[in-house]
N, C-alpha and C positions, 0 to 999 in steps of 0.2 A: 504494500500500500504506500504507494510515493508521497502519495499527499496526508498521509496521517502517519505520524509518527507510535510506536506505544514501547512502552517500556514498564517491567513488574515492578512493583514495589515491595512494601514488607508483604510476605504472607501472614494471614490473620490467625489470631492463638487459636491453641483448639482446633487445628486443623481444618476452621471455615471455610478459609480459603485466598482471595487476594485481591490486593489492589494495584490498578493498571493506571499508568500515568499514561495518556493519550495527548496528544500534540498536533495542533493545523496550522498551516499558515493562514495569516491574517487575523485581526482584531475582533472578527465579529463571532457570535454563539455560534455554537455546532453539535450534533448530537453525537451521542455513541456509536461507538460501532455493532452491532448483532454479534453474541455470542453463543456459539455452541460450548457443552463441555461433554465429554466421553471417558468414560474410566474401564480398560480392559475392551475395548472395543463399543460400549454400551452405553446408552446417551444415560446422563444424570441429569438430575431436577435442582433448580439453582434460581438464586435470585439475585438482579442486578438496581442500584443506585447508582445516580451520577451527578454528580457535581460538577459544575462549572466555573473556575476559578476566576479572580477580577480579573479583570483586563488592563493589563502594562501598557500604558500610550507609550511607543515604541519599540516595542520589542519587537514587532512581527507576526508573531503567533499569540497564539490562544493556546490555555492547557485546559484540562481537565479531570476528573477521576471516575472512575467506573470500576464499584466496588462488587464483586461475583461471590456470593455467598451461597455455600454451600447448603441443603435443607437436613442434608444425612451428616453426621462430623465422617469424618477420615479416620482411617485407625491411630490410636496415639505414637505410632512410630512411623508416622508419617508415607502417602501413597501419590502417585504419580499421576495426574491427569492429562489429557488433551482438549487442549484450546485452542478453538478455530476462532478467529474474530474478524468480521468482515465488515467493508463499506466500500462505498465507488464500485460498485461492481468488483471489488477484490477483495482478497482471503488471505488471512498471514494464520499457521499455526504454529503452536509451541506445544512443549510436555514441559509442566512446570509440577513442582511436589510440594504438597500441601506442607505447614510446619508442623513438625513432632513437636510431640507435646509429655513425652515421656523417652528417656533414654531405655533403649531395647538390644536387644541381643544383634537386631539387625545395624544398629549403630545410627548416629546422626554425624554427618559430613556437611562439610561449608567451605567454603572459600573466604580469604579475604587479601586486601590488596588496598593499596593507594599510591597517591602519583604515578599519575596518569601526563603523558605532555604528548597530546596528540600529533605536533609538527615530527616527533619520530618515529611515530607509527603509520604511516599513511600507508603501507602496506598488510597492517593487521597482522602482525605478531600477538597481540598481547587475544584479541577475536582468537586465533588459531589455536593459542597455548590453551583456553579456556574451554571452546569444543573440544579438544584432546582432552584436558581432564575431567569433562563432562559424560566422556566414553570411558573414561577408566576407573573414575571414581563413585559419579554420578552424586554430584553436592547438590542438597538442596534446599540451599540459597547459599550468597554471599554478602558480605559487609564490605562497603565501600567506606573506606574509613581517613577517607581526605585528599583535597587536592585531587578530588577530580575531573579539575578542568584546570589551568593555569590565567589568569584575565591579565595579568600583570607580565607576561615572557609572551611572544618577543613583546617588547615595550614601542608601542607604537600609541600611546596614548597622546592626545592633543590638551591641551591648554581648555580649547573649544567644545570638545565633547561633551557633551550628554552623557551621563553613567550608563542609562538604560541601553542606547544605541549603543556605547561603547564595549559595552560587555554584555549585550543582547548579540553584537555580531562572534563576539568569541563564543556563547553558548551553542550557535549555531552552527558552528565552523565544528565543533564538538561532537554535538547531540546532530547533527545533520548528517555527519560520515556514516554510512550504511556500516563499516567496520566494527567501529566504535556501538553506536547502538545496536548491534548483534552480538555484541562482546556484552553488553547489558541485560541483552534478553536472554543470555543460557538459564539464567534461572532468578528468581526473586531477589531482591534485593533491600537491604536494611544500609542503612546509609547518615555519615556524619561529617562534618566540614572541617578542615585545617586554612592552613593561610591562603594559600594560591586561590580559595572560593573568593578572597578579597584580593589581598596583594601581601606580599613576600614582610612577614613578620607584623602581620596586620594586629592591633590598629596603629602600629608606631608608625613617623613619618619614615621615607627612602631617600636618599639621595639622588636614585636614578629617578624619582616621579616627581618631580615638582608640584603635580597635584594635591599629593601627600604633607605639602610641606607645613600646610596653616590649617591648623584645626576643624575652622571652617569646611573646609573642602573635603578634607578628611571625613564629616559629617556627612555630607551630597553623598560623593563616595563609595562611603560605606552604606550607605543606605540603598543607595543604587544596585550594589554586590547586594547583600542580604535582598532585596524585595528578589533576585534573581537566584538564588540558593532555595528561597522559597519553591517558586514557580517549576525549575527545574531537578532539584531535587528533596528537600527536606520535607513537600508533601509528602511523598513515598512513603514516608516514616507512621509507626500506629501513633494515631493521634494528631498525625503533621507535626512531632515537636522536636524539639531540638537535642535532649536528650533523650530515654528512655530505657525501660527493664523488660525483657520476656525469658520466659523461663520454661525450660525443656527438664524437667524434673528426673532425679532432682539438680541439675545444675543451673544457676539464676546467670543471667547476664545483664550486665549493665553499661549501654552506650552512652559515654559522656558527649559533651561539646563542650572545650575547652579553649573555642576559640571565638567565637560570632557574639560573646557578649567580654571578654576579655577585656580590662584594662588597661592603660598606657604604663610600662614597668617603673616604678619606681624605684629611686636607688636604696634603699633602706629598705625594700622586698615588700612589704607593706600591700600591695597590690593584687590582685586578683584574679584569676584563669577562668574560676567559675564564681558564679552568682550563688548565694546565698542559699537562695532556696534549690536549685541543682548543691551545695554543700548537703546540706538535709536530706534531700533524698537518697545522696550515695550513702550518710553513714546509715540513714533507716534502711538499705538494702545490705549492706554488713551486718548490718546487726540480728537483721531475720533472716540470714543463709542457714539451710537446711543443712547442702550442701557444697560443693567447690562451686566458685563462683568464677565468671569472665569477666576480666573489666578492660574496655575498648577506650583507647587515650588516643587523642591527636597527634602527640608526640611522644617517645619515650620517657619513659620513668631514669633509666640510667642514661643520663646525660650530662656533661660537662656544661659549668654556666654559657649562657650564649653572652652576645654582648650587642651593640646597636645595631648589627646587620642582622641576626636574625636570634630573638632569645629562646632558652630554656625554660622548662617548668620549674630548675630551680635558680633563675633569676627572682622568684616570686617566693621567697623564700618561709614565708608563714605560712603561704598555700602548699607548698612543696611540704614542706614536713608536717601538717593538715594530711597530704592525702598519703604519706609514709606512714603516719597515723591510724589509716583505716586497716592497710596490709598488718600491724604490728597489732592490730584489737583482735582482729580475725584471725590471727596464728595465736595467739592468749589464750582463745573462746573467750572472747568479753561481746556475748551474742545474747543471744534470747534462747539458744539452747544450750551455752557453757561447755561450748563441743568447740575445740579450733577447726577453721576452714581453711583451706588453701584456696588463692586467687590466682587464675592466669592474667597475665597482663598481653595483651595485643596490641600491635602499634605498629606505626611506618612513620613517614616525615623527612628520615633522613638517608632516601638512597640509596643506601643499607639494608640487604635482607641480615637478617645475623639470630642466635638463640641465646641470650646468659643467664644465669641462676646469681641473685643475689642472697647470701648466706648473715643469720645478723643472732641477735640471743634468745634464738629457737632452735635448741639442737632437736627435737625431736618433727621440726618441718622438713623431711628429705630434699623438697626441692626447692625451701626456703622461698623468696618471692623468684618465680619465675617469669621471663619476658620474651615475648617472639614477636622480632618485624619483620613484615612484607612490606618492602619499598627497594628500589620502583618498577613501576608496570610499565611506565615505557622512559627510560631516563632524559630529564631537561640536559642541554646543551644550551653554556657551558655544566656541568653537572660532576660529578664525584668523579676523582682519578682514583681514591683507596676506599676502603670502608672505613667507616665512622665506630672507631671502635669504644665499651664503653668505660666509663673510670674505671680505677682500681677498688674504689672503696666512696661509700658516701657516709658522711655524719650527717645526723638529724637529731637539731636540737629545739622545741623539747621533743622529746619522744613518746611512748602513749601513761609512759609513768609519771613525766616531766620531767627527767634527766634528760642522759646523752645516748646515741647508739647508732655504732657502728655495723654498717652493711658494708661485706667484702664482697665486689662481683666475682664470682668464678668465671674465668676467663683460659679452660684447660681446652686445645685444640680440637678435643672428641666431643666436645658438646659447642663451643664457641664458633660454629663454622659462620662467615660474614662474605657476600657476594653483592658486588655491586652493578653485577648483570640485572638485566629487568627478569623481576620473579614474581611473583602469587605464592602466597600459604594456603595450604591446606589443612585443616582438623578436622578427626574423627575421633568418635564419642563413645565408649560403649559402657557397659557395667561391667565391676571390675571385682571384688570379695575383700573378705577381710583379712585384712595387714594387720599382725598386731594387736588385735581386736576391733581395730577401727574399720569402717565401711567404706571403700574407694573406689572410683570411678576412672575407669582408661582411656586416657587421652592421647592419641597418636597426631604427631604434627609433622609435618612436611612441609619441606620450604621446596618450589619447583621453580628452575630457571626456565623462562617462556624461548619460544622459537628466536633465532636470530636469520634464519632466514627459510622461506618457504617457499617449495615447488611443488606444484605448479604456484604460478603468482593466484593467486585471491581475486582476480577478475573473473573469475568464472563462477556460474552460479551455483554450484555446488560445492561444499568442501568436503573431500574424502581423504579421511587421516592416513589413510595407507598410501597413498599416494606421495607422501614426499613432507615429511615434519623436517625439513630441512633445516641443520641449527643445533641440535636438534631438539625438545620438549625434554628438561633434562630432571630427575630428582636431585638435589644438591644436599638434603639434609632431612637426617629424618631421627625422631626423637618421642619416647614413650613416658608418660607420668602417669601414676598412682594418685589422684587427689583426691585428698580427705571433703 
């Protein structure tokens, strides 16, 4: 369908079922598209809503939503549909899988990934790597967890511009590539925003943007970015919000946004990543963890300070040992069941796929706070000649007793592996028995380097994986935890 874009959104809990972010060109109403849904060959009974989003005077397009709910739930470990959806006399289908709603014998699998910088993909590397592991793996869904658009590289901004024009034409150059949005639709999508949604260490001013430079403008701006993180992604999300929790039982996840309401850094740390009320609902989601928790951060947790070109989480340094804080409550059991949990931490931002274990005064945490980044999915130029590796050791003071405490990152080659090829992570989920006496959960992660180059080229309408994963679709790193 040329003239309508669609793209899935979060699937809905309880395996209901999904929402579809639909896209036309031009400013005026438009209705949905007709949809079928079939399971196992055999049509299913389903109901649809749709919403019509306001209208951006300039953007171009119009979006939408068209929510398919399901009348029967899905099994709790989640089943595979087909979706035919049609308009203009044309038909696009997908096989999308509803979300588990219970971790099973059969396992729950996801992707996740960020930065994205479409000017090095115009060939669809990152589309190819993503079909290949949708044949091998079969995830279903992925977390887009930043920077998936750049509005700010190449820098061709004017003086003169209109935000909305300005970075209406970048969303389009993006979401318009047939690659790019087939790379979207392999399967649903949960999604949060890093800097590149605005501009490179947003909201501080640049040097290279003059637009940046007076608050003012900084205001336009940003506001211009956000009304368009709206429009073309942060709907997607349940609820449309900025953060949020869903929970595949028992393991809870919790995606933050740590950037679209950020504060200017202060030098006395004093300053803020997240809002207050996002503070509250992380620690109320620590504190009712049943079980192992996920927690999805804009940028990594083990990072060296940044400084005026682009900062760190622990530039912000109350907030930094705030959210060291909630890792140290949740290995105590300082919960609502006095059981300790374990937290993965997921992240990208900088370039670096890479895996560390940070080790601190929890000798009975095996894998202590553990971190895994995918980044990048397609690398910006100029962009990383090495991996960004992380400290040796962080202090956090106070700590959750109000002292001091040292985190040493393990940093030993058999688990530390770092690739600054364009990659995707993978996790898979299953049930796991008791360690110890305690009840754990197995989590296998794979970090996978995407194609670097593919035959036949991507012009043709078909893509068939046997044909030439040229490059090739590589595993780089793969890694098993036990979490409590």
């Amino acid at each position: 369908m040329k003239k309508l874009w669609i793209v899935p959104g979060a699937p809905l809990p309880k395996g209901k079922g999904w929402v579809i972010w639909c896209s036309r060109q031009g400013e005026g109403s438009f209705t949905p598209p007709e949809v079928k849904v079939r399971r196992q060959g055999a049509p299913v009974i389903f109901n649809t809503a749709w919403v019509l989003l306001s209208k951006v005077a300039g953007l171009q397009r119009r979006m939408g939503l068209l929510t398919v709910t399901l009348t029967s739930l899905a099994p709790p470990e989640g089943a595979q549909f087909h979706l035919t959806l049609s308009a203009n006399n044309q038909s696009q289908d997908f096989i999308w899988s509803t979300l588990p709603y219970q971790v099973s014998e059969k396992g729950v699998t996801f992707l996740f990934a960020s930065c994205f910088w479409q000017n090095n993909d115009r060939d669809g590397y990152y589309r190819a790597g993503l079909k290949e592991l949708q044949v091998l793996s079969n995830p279903q869904f992925k977390m887009l967890i930043g920077d998936q658009v750049y509005l700010d590289w190449p820098n061709d901004w004017s003086n003169d511009d209109d935000p909305i024009e300005l970075f209406g034409q970048r969303y389009r150059q993006y979401w318009g590539d047939a690659f790019y949005r087939e790379a979207l639709q392999t399967c649903p999508n949960f999604v949060t925003c890093d800097d590149h949604e605005y501009w490179n260490d947003f909201p501080e001013f640049q040097f290279q943007l003059p637009q940046t430079w007076h608050s003012s403008n900084r205001k336009i701006y940003g506001r211009g970015a956000d009304d368009l993180y709206y429009q073309f992604q942060r709907c997607l999300n349940p609820d449309q919000a900025r953060w949020y929790t869903f929970t595949i039982e028992p393991v809870s996840f919790f995606v933050t946004d740590t950037r679209s309401k950020r504060e200017r850094c202060a030098d006395e740390g004093t300053s803020h990543f997240m809002t207050e009320e996002q503070w509250v609902a992380l620690e109320t989601w620590q504190a009712s963890l049943e079980g192992p928790g996920v927690l999805v951060l804009g940028q990594p947790l083990f990072q060296k300070d940044g400084d005026f070109r682009d900062h760190s989480f622990s530039n912000f340094k109350e907030d930094y040992a705030r959210l060291w804080r909630v890792f140290e409550r949740s290995l105590g059991g300082d919960n609502l069941q006095h059981q300790p949990h374990d937290i993965l931490i997921l992240s990208g931002d900088i370039h670096t796929g890479r895996y560390a274990e940070a080790h601190g005064p929890f000798p009975d945490a095996t894998y202590g706070v553990p971190e895994f980044i995918a980044s990048p999915a397609a690398m910006i130029i100029p962009g990383n000649t090495k991996p960004e590796k992380p400290p040796k050791k962080i202090t956090i003071r106070p700590n959750a007793e109000g002292g001091e405490s040292v985190w040493r990152i393990d940093r030993r080659q058999d688990i530390n592996i770092m690739t600054i090829k364009n990659n995707v992570g993978l996790v898979k989920i299953f049930p796991g028995g008791q360690v110890g006496g305690t009840l754990r959960i197995r989590f296998e992660l794979e970090l996978w380097r995407l194609p670097a180059k593919i035959l036949p080229p991507l012009g043709v309408d078909e893509y068939e994986p046997a044909q030439g994963m040229g490059g090739p679709l590589k595993q780089l790193f793969k890694k098993e935890l036990w979490l409590r």
